[in-house]
PABA-179154 format. One record per residue (C-alpha): residue in one letter; x, y, z negated. Coordinates in steps of 0.25 Angstrom, whole numbers, padded with zeros to 4 digits, always signed. Layout:
BEGIN
aXYZ/...
//
This chain:
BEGIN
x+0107-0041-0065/x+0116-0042-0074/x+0123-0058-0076/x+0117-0068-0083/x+0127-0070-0093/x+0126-0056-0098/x+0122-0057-0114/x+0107-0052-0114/x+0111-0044-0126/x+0117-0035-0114/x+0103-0034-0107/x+0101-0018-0113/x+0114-0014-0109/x+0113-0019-0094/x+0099-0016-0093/x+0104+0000-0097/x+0114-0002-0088/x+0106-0006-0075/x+0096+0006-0079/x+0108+0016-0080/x+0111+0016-0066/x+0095+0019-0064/x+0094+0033-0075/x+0108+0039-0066/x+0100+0041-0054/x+0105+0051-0043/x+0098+0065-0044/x+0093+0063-0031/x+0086+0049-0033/x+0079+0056-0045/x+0074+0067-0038/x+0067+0057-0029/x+0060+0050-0041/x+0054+0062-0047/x+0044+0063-0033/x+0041+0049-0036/x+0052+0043-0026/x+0063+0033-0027/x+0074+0035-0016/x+0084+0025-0024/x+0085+0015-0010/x+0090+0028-0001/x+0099+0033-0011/x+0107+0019-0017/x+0109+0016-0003/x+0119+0030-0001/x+0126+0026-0016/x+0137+0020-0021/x+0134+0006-0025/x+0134+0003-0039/x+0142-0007-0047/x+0133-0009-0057/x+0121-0020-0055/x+0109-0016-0047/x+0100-0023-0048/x+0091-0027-0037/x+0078-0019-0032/x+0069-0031-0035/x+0073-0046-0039/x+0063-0051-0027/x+0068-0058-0015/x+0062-0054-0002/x+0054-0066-0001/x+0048-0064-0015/x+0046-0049-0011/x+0036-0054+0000/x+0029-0063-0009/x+0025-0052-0017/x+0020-0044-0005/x+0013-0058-0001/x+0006-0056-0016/x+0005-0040-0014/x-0002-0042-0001/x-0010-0055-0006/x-0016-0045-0017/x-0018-0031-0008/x-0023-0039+0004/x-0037-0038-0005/x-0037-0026-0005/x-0036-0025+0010/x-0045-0035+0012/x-0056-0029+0004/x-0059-0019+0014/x-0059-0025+0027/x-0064-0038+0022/x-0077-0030+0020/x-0079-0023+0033/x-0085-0036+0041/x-0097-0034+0029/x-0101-0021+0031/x-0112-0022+0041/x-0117-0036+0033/x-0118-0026+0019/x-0124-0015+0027/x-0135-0024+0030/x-0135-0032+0019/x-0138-0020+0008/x-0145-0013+0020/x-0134-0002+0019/x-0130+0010+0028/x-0118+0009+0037/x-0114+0022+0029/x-0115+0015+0017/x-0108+0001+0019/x-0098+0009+0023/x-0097+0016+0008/x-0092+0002+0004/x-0080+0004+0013/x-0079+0019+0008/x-0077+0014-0007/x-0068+0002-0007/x-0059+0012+0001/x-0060+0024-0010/x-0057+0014-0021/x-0047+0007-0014/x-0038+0021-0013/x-0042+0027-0026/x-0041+0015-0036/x-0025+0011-0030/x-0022+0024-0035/x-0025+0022-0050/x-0021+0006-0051/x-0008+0008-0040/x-0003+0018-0052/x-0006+0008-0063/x+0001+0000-0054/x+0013+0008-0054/x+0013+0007-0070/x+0010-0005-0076/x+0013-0015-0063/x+0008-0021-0050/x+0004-0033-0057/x-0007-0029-0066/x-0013-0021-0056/x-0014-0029-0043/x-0020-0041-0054/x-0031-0031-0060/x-0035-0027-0047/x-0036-0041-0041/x-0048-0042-0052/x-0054-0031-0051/x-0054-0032-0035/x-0060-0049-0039/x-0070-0045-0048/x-0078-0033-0038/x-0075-0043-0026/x-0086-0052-0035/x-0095-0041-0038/x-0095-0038-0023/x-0098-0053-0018/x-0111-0054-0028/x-0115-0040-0027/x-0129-0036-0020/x-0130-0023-0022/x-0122-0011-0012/x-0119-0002-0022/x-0113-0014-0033/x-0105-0018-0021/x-0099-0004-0017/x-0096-0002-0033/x-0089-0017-0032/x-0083-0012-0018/x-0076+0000-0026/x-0071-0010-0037/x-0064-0020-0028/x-0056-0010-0021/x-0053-0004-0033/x-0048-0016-0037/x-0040-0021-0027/x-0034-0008-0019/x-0022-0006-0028/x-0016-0018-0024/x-0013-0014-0011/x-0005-0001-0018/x+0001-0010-0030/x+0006-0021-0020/x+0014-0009-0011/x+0018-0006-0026/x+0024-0019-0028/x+0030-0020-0015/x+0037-0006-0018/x+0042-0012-0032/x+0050-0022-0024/x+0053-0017-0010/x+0063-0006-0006/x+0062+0005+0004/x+0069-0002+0015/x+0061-0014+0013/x+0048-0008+0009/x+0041-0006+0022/x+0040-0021+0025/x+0035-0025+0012/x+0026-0015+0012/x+0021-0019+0025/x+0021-0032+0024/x+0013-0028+0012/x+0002-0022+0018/x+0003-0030+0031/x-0001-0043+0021/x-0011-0032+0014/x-0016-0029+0027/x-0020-0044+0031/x-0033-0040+0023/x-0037-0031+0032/x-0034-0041+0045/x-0042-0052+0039/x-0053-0044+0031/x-0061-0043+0041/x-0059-0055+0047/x-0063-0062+0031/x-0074-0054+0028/x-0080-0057+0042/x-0079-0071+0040/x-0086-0071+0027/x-0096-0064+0030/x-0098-0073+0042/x-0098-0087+0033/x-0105-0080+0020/x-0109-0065+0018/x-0101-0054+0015/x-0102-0057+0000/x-0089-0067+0003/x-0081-0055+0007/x-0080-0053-0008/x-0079-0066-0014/x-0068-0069-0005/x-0060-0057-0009/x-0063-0060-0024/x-0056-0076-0021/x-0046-0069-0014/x-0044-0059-0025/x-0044-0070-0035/x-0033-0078-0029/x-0022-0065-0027/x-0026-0064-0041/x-0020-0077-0045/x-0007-0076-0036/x-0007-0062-0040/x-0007-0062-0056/x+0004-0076-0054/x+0014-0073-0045/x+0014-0058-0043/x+0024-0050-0052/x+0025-0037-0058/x+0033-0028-0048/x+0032-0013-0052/x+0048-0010-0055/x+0044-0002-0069/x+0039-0015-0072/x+0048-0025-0067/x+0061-0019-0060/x+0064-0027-0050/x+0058-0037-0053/x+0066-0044-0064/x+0060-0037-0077/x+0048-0045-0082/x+0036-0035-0086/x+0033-0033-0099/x+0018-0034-0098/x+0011-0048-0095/x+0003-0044-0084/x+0014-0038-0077/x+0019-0054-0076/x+0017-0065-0067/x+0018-0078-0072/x+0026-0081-0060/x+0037-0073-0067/x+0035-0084-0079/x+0042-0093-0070/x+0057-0097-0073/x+0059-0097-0058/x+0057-0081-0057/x+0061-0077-0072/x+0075-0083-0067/x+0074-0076-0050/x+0069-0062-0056/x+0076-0060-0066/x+0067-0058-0076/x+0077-0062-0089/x+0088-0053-0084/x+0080-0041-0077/x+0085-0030-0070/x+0079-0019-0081/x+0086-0006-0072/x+0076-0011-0062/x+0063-0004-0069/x+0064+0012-0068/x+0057+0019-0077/x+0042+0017-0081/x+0031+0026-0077/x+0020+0033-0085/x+0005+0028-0079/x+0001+0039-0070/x-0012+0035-0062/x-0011+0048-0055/x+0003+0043-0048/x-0005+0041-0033/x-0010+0053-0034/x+0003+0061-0038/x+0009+0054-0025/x-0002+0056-0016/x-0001+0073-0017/x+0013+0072-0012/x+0011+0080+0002/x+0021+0068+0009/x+0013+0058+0002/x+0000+0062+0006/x+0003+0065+0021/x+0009+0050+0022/x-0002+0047+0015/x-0013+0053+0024/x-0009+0049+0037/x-0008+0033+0031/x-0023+0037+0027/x-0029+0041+0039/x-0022+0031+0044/x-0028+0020+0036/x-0041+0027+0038/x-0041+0024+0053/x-0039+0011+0050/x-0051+0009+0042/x-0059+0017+0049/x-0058+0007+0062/x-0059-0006+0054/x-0074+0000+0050/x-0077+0004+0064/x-0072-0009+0069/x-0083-0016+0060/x-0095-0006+0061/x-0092-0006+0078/x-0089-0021+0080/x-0102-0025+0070/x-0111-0015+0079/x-0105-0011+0091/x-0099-0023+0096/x-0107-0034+0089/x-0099-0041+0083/x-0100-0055+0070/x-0094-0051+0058/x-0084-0061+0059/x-0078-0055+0073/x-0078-0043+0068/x-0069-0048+0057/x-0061-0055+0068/x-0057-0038+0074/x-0052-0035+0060/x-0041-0044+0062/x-0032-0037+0072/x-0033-0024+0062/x-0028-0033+0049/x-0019-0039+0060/x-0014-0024+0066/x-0011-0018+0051/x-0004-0031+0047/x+0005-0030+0059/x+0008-0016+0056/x+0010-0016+0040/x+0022-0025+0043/x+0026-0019+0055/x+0027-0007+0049/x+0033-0010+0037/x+0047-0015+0046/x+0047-0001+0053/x+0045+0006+0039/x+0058-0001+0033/x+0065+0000+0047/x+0061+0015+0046/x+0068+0017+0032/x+0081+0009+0036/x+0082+0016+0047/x+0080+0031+0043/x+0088+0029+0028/x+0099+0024+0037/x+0098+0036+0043/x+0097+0045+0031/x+0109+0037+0023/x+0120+0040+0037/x+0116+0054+0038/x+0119+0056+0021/x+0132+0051+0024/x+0136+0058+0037/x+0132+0070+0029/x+0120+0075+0037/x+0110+0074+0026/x+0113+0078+0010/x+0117+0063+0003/x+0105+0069-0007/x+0093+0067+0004/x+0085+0059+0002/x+0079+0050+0011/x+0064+0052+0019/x+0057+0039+0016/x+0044+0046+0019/x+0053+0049+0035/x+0056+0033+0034/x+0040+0028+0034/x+0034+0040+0042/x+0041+0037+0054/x+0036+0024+0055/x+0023+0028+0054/x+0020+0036+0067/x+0020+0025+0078/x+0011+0018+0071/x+0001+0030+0068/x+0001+0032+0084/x-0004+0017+0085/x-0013+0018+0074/x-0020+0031+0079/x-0021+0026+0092/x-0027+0014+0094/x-0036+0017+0082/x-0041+0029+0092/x-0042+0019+0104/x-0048+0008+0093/x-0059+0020+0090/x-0063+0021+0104/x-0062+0008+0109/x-0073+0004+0096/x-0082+0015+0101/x-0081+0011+0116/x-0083-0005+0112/x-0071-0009+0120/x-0068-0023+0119/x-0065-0030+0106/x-0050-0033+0110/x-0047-0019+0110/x-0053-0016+0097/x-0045-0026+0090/x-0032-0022+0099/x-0035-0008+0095/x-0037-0011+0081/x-0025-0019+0079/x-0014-0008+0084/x-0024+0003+0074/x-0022-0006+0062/x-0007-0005+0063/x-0004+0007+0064/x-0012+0013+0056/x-0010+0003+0044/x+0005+0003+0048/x+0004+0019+0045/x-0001+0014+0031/x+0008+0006+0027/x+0019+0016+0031/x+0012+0025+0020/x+0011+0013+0009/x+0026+0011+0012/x+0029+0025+0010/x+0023+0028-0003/x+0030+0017-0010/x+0044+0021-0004/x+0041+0036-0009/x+0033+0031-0022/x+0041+0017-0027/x+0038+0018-0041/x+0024+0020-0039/x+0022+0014-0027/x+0007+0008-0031/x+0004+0022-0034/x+0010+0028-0020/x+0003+0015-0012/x-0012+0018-0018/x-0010+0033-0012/x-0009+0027+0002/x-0022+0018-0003/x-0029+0032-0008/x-0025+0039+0004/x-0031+0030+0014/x-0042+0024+0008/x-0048+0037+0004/x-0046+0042+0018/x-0052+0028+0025/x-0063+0029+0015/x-0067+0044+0019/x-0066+0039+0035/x-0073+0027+0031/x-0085+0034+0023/x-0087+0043+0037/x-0085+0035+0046/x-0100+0031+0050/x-0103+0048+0052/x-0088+0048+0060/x-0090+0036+0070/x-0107+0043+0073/x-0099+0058+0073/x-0087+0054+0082/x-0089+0039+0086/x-0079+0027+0082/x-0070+0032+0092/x-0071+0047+0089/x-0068+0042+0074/x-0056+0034+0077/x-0050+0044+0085/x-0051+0055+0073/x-0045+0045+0064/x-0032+0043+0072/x-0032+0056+0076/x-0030+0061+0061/x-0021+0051+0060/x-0011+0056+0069/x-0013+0068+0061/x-0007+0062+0049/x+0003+0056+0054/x+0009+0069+0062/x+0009+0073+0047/x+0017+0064+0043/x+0028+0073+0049/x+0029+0083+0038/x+0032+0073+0024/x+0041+0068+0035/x+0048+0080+0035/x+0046+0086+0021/x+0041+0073+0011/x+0058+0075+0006/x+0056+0090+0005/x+0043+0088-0003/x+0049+0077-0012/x+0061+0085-0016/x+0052+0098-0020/x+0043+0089-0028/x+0059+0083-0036/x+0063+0097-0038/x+0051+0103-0045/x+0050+0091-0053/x+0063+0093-0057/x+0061+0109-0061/x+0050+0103-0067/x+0057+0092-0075/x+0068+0102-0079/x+0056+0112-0084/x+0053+0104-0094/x+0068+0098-0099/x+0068+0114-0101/x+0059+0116-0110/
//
């Protein structure tokens, strides 16, 4: 930044002078961004440093760069929540509208089709026009069906309502890994996007445990109301204190937005005009903005690297659900079991996928440390062209086999153990080390796509939210005419199995995700200099 006795009447010529630096980009980063990619943190690290200020990433320090992921988490954790919070209430609804198992399980099927198909619309708006105004619309929206579920006494008025409230409140789980993109870097992004959905994930630990206690001291009317409270209160902290982070927006943090919703009033404050900068901002911080493009998820989502990563974390997540359903339908009918206690056997899967989320979120960064060290010594020994670019996708995959292997298996030995009515301990034993591989596997993938896709990293995030709700929704929609075709076990031994599949898949963007990529650059290329031709 430059000093505060500089003349403002200067403020053009440095802010053209910070954004020269920006337009003489090597031909090589360049090439990277036409597929949508950024690889400006491997290549500065191999080039002469500059004497010209640069300004920093992001004006937060790290304790404000937890807070936000506190605020993120505080927001998405509803999100989580919505689901599980519900599942103590299913066999209280079934009776109560004299419903179908079949049926009360359509009300699990569609909050999961909304919640992948919506992110992918508001998680590109997102990407656009800000975090801000999108987290605060769907925080409405998610209130206001919340209501109309709690007072609602009809099964189809409360499946519409059901469809609304995810709709409303799933992209906040893609726009919060989208704001921790804007401010995190690759070799610190795997923890804050674990802790990120480690926080998230608390909803799903304590859901359960919520739901079953509400339902034990009112009826399962308070489910709602008490998501509609909560909402309303992330909605006050949320429209105060959080800011606009989206870098075409903001930079790094130190240009004030133009439009009003994209400001919080806590930036109003003398305190953080003066500590971010905000009347002397770092302008060669925002790149370049982008035209609305709605389509944007679905433009990543056909890459072939993308929608192998993308799959395995699916089927993954699918596993996941599928047992939390069979833990409910088999401890309600099988085992006997209140409401409430059965809400108490949520608690080591929320625990389990907490646990793992941060866990692997370390190993994530370490991962990346390690093999870009690597890749940087062999550039200059000469082993490897100085023009290679670095395999990110490499970096995140390896980390993700061991705890596919934990995952897998005790969600096979959970299966069976379920079906042969072994001893509560071990189910919640079982469950526990099931929930954190396989949601470990999950956030690998959230991790990934906003390493590959940085400037639209809302719309990279809501791909893995379509990929593996769609996929839990079909698993969750048969899953009555699996367990009577192939028993619980049976079906949570398919499950794993398939996973494993996936995962061995996982070999080939590995291998050829670099390869792919720099097709994609040179025909956009020929395809750019077609038309400077005519």
């Amino acid at each position: 930044m430059s000093s505060p006795a500089q003349p403002k009447a200067h403020a053009k010529s440095a802010e053209e002078s910070i954004r020269a630096p920006e337009i003489q980009r090597s031909d090589s980063v360049r090439s990277v961004e036409l597929d949508g990619h950024n690889e400006n943190d491997e290549n500065t690290s191999i080039s002469p440093k500059s004497d010209e200020y640069k300004p920093p990433h992001t004006v937060l320090t790290v304790n404000e760069k937890y807070v936000l992921v506190l605020i993120a988490s505080s927001v998405s954790i509803w999100s989580a929540m919505g689901s599980p919070i519900y599942y103590p209430a299913l066999g209280t609804i079934e009776k109560q509208f004299d419903i179908s198992e079949e049926m009360v399980n359509i009300s699990v099927v569609v909050y999961f089709l909304c919640q992948g198909t919506f992110p992918t619309i508001s998680a590109g708006l997102a990407d656009i026009y800000g975090r801000r105004p999108v987290i605060l619309a769907s925080l409405v929206v998610f209130i206001g069906a919340s209501i109309g579920v709690a007072v609602t006494r009809s099964y189809t008025v409360l499946l519409i309502l059901r469809c609304i409230q995810s709709a409303g409140i799933s992209p906040t789980v893609a726009v919060g890994s989208g704001v921790v993109g804007d401010f995190t870097e690759r070799h610190e992004r795997g923890s804050f996007m674990g802790i990120q959905g480690g926080l998230t994930l608390l909803g799903q630990a304590f859901g359960p445990l919520i739901g079953a206690g509400l339902i034990a001291g009112f009826d399962w009317r308070a489910i709602f109301w008490f998501l509609a409270i909560g909402g309303g209160c992330s909605l006050c902290i949320t429209s105060l204190i959080l800011p606009e982070t989206k870098r075409t927006i903001v930079g790094n943090g130190s240009v004030k937005p133009r439009v009003a919703i994209n400001v919080a009033p806590i930036l109003l404050l003398p305190y953080y005009k003066k500590k971010w900068k905000l009347s002397d901002p770092d302008y060669g911080t925002v790149p370049a903005g982008e035209k609305p493009d709605l389509l944007a998820p679905l433009k990543i989502l056909v890459k072939p690297e993308v929608i192998i990563c993308l799959m395995n974390g699916a089927i993954h997540f699918a596993c996941w659900t599928v047992s939390l359903t069979c833990l409910t339908t088999q401890l309600a009918k099988t085992y006997g079991y209140s409401v409430m206690t059965i809400g108490l056997c949520y608690l080591p899967v929320g625990m389990g996928g907490l646990i793992g989320s941060v866990v692997s979120g370390k190993l994530l960064d370490l991962s990346y440390r390690k093999l870009h060290k690597i890749h940087l010594n062999n550039i200059e020994k000469g082993t490897i062209p100085a023009n290679t670019p670095f395999n990110v996708i490499r970096s995140r995959i390896v980390v993700v086999f061991p705890f596919v292997l934990l995952g897998d298996g005790f969600c096979l030995i959970y299966g069976w153990c379920l079906y042969k009515h072994v001893h509560i301990a071990v189910i919640c034993v079982t469950s526990f080390f099931l929930s954190l591989g396989c949601l470990s596997v999950v956030n690998s993938n959230m991790t990934l796509m906003v390493d590959l896709y940085p400037s639209q990293s809302s719309a990279a995030a809501s791909c893995v939210n379509l990929t593996r709700c769609l996929i839990s929704a079909l698993f969750v929609g048969v899953l009555t005419y699996m367990n009577k075709a192939m028993t619980v076990g049976g079906t949570l031994t398919f499950l794993p199995m398939t996973g494993v599949l996936f995962a061995i898949s996982l070999i080939i963007p590995m291998k050829y995700a670099n390869k792919w990529r720099e097709a994609r650059e040179l025909k956009a290329a020929a395809k750019a200099d077609s038309k400077a031709d005519k």
